[in-house]
Backbone as a printed PyTorch tensor [residue, N CA C, xyz], in Angstrom:
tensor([[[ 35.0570,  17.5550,  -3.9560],
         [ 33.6330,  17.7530,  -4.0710],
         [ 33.0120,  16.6850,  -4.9620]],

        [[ 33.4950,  16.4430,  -6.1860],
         [ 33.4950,  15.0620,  -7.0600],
         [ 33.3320,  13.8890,  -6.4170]],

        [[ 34.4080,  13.7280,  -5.2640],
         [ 34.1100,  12.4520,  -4.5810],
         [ 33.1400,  11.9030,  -3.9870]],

        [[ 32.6640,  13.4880,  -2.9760],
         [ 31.5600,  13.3380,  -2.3000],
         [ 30.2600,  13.1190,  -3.0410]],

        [[ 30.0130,  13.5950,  -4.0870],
         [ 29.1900,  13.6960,  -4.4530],
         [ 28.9370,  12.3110,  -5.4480]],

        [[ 30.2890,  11.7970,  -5.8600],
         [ 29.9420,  10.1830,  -6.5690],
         [ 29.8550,   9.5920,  -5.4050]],

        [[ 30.3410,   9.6070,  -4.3570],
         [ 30.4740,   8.4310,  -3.1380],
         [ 28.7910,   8.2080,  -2.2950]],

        [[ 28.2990,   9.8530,  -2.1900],
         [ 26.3980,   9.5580,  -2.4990],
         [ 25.7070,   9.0890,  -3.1590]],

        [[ 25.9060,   9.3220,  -4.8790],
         [ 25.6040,   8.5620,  -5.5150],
         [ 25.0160,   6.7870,  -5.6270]],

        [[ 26.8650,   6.7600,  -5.0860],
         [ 26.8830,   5.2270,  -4.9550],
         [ 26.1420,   4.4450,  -3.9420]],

        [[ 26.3330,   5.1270,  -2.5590],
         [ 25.6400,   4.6640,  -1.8470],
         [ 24.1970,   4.4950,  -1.5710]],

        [[ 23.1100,   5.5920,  -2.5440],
         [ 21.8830,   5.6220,  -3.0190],
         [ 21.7480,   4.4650,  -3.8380]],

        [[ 22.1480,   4.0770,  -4.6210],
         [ 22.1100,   2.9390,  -5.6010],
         [ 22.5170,   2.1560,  -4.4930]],

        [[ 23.2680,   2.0450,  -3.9110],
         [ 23.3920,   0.6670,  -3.5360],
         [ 22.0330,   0.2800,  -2.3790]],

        [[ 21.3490,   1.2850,  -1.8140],
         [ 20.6210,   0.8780,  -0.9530],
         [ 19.2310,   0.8250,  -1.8250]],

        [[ 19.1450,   1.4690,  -2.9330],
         [ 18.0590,   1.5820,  -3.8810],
         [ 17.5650,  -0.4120,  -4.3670]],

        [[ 18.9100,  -0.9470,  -4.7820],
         [ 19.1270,  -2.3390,  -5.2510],
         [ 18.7180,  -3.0970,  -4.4000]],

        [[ 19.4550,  -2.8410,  -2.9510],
         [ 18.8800,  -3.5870,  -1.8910],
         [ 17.6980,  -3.4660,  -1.1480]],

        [[ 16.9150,  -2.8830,  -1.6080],
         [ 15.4550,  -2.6740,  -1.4130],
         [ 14.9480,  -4.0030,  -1.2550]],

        [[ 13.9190,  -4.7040,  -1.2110],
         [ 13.3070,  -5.8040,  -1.6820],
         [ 11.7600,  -5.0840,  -2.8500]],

        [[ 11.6440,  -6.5380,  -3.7060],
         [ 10.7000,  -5.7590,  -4.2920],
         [  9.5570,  -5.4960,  -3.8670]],

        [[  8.2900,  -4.8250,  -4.1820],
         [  7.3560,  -5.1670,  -3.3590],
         [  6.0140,  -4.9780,  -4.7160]],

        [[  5.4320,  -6.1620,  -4.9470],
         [  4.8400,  -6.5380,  -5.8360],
         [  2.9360,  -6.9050,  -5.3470]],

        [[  2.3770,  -6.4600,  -5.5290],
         [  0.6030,  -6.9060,  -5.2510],
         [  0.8030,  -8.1300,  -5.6910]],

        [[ -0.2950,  -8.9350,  -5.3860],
         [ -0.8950, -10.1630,  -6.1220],
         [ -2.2370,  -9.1710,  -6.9070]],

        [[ -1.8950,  -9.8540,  -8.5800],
         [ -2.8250,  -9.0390,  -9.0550],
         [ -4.2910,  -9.4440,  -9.4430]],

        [[ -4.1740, -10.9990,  -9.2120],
         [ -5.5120, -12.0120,  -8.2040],
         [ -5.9360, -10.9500,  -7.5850]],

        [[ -5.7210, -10.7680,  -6.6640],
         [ -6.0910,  -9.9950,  -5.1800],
         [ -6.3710,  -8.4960,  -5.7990]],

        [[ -5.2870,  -8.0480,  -6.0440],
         [ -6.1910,  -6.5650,  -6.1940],
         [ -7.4120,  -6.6840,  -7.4010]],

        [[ -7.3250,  -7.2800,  -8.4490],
         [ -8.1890,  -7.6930,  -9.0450],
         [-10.3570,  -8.1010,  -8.3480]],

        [[ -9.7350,  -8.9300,  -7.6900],
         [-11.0610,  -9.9160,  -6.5790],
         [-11.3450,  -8.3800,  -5.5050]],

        [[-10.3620,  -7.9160,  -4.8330],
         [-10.8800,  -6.4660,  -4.2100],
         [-11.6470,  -5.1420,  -5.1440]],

        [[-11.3340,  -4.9580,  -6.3560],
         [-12.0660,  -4.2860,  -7.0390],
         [-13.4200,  -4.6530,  -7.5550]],

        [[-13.3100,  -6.0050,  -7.8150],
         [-14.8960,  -6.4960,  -8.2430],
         [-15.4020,  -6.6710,  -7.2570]],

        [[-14.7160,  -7.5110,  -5.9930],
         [-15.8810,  -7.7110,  -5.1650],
         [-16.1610,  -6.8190,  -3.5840]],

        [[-15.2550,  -6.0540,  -3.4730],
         [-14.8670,  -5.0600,  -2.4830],
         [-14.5330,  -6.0070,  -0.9120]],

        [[-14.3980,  -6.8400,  -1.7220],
         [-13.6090,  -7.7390,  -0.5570],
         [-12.4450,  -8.5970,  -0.5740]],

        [[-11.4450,  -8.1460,  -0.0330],
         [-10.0670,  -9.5100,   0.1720],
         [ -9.4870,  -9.3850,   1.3670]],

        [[-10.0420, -10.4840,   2.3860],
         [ -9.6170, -10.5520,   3.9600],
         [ -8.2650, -11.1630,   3.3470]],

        [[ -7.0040, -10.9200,   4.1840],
         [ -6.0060, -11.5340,   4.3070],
         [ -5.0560, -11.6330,   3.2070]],

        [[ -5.3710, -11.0520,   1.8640],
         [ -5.2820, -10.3710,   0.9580],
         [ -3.3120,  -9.6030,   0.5610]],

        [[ -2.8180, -10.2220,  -0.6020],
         [ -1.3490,  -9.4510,  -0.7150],
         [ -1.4590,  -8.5690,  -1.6270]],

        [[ -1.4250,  -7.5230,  -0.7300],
         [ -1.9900,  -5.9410,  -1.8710],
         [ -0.5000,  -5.1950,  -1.1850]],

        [[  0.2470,  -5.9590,  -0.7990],
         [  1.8140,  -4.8380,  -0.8230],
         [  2.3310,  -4.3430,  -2.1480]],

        [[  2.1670,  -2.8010,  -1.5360],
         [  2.5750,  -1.8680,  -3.2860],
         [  2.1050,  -1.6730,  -4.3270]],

        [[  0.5920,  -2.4180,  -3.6780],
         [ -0.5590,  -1.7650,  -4.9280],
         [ -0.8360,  -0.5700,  -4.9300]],

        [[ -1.1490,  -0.2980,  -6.2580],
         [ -1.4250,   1.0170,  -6.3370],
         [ -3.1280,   1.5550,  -7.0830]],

        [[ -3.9540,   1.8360,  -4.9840],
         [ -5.0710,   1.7730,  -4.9460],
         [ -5.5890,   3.3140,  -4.8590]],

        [[ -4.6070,   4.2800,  -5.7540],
         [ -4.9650,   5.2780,  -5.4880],
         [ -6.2680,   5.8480,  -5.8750]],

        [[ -6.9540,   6.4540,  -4.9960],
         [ -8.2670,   7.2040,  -5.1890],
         [ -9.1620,   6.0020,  -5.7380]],

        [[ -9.1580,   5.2400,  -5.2520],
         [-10.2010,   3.9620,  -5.1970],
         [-11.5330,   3.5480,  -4.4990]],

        [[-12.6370,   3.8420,  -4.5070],
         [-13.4450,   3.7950,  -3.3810],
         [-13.7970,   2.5330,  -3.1390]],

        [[-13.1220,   2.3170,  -1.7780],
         [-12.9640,   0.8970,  -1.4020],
         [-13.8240,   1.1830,   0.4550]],

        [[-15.0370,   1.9630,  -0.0790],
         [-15.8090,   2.4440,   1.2290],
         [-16.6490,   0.6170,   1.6500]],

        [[-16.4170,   0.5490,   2.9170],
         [-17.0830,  -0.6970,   3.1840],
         [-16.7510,  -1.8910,   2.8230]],

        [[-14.9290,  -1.6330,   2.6790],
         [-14.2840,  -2.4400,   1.8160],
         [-13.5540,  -3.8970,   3.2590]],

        [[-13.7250,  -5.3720,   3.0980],
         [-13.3330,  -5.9930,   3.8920],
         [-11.8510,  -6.5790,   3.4490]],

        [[-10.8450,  -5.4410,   4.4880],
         [ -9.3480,  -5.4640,   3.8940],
         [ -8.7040,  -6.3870,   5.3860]],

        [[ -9.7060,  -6.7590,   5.7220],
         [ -9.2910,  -7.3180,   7.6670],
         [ -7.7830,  -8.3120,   6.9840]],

        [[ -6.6510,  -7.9390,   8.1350],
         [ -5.6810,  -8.8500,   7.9970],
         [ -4.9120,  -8.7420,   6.5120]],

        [[ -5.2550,  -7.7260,   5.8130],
         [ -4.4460,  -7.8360,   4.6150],
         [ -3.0620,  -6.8900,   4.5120]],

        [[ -2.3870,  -7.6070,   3.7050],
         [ -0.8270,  -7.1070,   3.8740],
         [ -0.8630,  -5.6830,   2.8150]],

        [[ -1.1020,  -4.4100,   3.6150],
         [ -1.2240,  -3.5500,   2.4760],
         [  0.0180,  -2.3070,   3.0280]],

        [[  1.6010,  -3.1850,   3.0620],
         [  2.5220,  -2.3950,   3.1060],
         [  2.7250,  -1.8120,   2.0140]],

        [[  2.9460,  -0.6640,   1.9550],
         [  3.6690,   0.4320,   0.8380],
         [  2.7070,   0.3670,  -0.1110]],

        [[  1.0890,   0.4820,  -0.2240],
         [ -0.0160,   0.5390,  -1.0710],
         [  0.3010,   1.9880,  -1.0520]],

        [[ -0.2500,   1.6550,  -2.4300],
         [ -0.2980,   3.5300,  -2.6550],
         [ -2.2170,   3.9860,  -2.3700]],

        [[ -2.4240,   4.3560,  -1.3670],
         [ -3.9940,   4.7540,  -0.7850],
         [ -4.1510,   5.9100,  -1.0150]],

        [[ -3.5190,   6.6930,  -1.8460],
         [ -3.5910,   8.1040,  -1.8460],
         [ -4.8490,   9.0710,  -2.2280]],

        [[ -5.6680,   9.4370,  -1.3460],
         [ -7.2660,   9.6270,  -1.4990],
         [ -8.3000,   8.8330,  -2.1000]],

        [[ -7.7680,   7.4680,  -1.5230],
         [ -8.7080,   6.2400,  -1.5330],
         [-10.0300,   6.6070,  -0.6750]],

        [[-10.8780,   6.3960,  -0.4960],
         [-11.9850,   6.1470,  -0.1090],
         [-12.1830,   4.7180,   1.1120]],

        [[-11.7780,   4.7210,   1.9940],
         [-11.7490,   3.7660,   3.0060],
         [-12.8260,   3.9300,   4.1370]],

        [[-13.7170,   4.8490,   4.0030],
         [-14.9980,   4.7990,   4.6650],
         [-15.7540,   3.5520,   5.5350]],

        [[-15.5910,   3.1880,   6.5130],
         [-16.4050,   1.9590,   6.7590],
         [-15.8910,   0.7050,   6.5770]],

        [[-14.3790,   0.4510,   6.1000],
         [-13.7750,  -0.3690,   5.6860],
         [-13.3020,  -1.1640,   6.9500]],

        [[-12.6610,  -2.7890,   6.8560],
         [-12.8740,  -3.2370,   7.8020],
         [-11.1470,  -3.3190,   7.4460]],

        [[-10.4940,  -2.7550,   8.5420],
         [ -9.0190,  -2.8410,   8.0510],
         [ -8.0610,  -2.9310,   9.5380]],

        [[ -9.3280,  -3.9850,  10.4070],
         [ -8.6480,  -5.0520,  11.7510],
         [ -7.8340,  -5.6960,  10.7830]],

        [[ -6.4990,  -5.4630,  11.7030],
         [ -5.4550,  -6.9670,  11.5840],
         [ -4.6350,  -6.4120,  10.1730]],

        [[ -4.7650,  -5.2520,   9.6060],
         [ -3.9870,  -4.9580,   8.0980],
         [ -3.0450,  -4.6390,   8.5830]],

        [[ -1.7290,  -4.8870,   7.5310],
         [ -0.0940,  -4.3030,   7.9070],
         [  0.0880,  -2.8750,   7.0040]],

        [[ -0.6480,  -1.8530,   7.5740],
         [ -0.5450,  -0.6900,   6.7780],
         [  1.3420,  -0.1200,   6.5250]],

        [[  2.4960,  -0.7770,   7.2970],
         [  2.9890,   0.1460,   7.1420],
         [  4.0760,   1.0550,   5.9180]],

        [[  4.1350,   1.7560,   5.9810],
         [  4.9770,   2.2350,   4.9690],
         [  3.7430,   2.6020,   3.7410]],

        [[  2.1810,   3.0290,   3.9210],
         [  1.2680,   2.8150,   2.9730],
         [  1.1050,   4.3710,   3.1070]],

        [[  0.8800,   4.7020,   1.8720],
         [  0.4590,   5.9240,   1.4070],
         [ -0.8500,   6.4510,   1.6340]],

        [[ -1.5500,   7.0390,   2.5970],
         [ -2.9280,   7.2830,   3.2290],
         [ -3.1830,   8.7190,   3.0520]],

        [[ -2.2620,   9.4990,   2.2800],
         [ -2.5460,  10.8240,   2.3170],
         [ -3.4930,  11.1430,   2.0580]],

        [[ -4.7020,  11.8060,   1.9860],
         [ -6.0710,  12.3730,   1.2240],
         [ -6.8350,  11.1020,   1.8500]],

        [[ -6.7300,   9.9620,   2.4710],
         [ -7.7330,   8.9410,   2.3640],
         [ -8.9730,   9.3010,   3.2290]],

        [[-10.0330,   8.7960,   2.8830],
         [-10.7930,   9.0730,   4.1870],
         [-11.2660,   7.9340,   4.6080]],

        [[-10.5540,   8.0270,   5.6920],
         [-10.6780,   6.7640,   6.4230],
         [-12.0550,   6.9330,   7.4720]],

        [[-13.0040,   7.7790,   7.3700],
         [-14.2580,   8.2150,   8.5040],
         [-15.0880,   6.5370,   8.4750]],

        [[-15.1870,   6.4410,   9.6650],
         [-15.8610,   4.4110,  10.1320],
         [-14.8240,   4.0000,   9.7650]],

        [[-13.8670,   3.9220,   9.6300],
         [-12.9300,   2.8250,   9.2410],
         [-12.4430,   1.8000,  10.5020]],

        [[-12.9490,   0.6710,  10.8650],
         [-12.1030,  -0.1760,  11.5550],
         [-10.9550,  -0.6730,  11.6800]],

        [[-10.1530,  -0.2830,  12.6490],
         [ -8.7330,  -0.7270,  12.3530],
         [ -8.0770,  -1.0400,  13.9480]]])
């Protein structure tokens, strides 16, 4: 039972390590908060939770594994974004282009 249970262990860590990292540009999320705009934009794994980013121009931006979690995406222009693996729970995405 020991075994099994270190041999999970191990194999969690080992796939945990081999993750890649996934880091925002903090340029970018920065320039999206002041100016509610970053087309094309590296916001992978930012964390934009509960942000109102209504009418926000995210067209083409890389927003894998963002944390959006009851963000405000209303009206937002989010043609061409790589949502995947992004946290959208609670968001309201109502007009949102995509």
């Amino acid at each position: 039972m020991k075994l099994k249970i270190s041999s999970t262990l191990i194999l969690l860590l080992a796939m945990w390590v081999a993750l890649p990292a996934r880091a925002a540009n903090s340029d970018h999320i920065r320039r999206l908060l002041d100016t509610n705009t970053c087309p094309s934009c590296d916001l992978s794994g930012a964390n934009l939770s509960g942000a109102n980013l209504s009418r926000a121009n995210l067209a083409n931006a890389d927003l894998r594994f963002a944390n959006l979690r009851n963000a405000n995406l209303s009206y937002a222009d989010l043609r061409g974004a790589n949502l995947d693996g992004a946290n959208l729970s609670g968001a309201n995405l109502h007009g949102a282009r995509y």
